[in-house]
N, C-alpha and C positions, 0 to 999 in steps of 0.2 A: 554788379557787385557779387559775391563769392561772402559767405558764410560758413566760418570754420568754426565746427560747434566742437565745444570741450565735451567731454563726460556728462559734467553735470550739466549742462546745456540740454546735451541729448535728454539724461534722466526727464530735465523737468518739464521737454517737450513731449518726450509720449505722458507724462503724469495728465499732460493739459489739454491734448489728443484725447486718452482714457476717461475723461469726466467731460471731455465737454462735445466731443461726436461720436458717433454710433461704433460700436463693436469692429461691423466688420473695416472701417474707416482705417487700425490700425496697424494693418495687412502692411501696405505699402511703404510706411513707414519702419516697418520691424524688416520686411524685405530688403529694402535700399541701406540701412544702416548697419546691418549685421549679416545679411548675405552677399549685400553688394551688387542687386538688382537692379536695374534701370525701374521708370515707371512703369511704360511697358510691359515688360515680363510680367511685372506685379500685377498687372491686371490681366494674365492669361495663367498664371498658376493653380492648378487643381490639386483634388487628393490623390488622385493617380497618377501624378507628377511626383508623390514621392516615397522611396524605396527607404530599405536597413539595411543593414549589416554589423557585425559583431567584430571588433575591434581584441585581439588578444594583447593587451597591455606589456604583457611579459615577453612574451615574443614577438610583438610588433609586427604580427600577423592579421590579416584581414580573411575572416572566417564565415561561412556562410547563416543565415539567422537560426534555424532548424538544429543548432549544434546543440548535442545535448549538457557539453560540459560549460559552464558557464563562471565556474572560479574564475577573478581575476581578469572579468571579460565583459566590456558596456555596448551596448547595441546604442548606434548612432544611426543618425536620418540623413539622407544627401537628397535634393531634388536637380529636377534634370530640367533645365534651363533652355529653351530655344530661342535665342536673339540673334541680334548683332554683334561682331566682333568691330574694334576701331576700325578695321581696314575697311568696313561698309558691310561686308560679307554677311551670309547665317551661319550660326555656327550653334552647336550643342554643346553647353558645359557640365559637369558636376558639383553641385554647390553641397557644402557640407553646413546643416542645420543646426544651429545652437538648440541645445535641448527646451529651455524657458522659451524660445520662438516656436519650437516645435509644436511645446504644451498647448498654444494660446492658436496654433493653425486646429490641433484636437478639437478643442473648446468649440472654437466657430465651426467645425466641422458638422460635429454633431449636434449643435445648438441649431444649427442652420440645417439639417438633414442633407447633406450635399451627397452627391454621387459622384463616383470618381473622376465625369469629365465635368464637374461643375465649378467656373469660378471662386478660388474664395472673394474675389472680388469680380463683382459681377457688373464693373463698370466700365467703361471705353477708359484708353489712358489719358485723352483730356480730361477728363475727371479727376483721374489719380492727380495730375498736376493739380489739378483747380485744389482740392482736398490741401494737399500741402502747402497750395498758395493762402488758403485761408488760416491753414492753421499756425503761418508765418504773421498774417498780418491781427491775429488774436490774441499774440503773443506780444504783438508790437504794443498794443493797445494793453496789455495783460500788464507789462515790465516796465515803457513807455521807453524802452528801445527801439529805435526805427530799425537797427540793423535785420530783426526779423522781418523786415516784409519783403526784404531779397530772398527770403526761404527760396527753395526750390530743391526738386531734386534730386540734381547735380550735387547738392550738398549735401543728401545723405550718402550716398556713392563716396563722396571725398572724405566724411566723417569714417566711413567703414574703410578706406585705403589707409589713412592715416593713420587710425586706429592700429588696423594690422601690422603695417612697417614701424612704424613708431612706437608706440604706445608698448606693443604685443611683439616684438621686432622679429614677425613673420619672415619665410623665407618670402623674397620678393618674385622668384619663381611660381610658389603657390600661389600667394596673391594676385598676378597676373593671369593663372589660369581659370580662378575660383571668380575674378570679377569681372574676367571677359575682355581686358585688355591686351591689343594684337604685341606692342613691344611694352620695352622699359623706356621709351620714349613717351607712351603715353600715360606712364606713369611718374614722369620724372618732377611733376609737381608734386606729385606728395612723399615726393623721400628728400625732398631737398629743405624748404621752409621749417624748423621744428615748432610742432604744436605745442599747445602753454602745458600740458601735462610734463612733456618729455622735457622742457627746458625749467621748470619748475622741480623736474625730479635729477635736474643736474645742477640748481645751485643747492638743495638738501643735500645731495652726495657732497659738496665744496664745502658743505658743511657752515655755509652764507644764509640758511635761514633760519640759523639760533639768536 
């Protein structure tokens, strides 16, 4: 079974992750759902896995960090990803880091005193699954939804595809490279099915939810 988490699905599963397991437990979850991370990676990511660069807004320039002119210019985080690509292959991606991911990789950084080849998650990736398999089935117990004890994953990867093409209606291009799928083949379930946000936010436009 396959768990397609809305928004607030998502919110209320890291609220329950954050208060009910440890710090750096949330690593994996914030990876797979907003970078688009498998488990794996998530549990080889360090802080020397991740670089800046300064973004010029206005020119839609990509600028080196040491600039001195900074009008109009936000320095953004990308980490560099070594996995799998669908086709089986290893492949190195560029993942671009939502800045409140960012914060919260800081936080455990320094909370944790890591050095740049140190895990933030310092656990094998059966772990990482096990971690998500729990925080599905405490969820199920939590809401008394059996749907979450399919957790896995695979559905935070799907929540972050989704999201992007749909929700965020990403070029499908980007997204393909940013989460490490080889075609549009391997992505063709989640540009096809609409999630309840997208189809929700097209009977408000029909103007069918007054």
């Amino acid at each position: 079974a396959q768990v397609w988490l809305t928004q607030d699905e998502y919110a209320r599963l890291l609220s329950h992750v954050e208060s009910s397991m440890q710090m750096v437990t949330i690593v994996p979850f914030l990876l797979g759902a907003e970078c688009g991370l498998r488990h794996a990676e998530s549990a080889s990511v360090t802080p020397g896995d991740i670089t800046e660069s300064m973004i010029d807004f206005e020119n839609n320039d990509l600028l080196a960090v040491n600039s001195e002119d900074v009008d109009a210019r936000t320095v953004v985080h990308w980490l560099e990803v070594h996995g799998k690509d669908t086709s089986g292959g290893q492949k190195r991606r560029d993942v671009l880091v939502p800045e409140d991911v960012h914060r919260d990789l800081e936080l455990l950084k320094h909370k944790r005193e890591l050095a740049d080849d140190d895990a933030f998650v310092p656990v094998t990736p059966r772990t990482v699954r096990r971690w998500i398999d729990d925080a599905g089935e405490r969820m199920a117990a939590e809401t008394g939804n059996d749907d979450w004890t399919y957790l896995s994953s695979h559905d935070l990867r799907r929540y972050f595809a989704t999201t992007m093409l749909q929700v965020k209606g990403m070029n499908p291009e980007v997204v393909k490279a940013v989460g490490g799928w080889n075609s549009y083949e391997a992505m063709k379930a989640y540009l096809q099915d609409p999630v309840e946000e997208v189809i929700t936010a097209e009977y408000a436009r029909a103007g069918m939810l007054e």
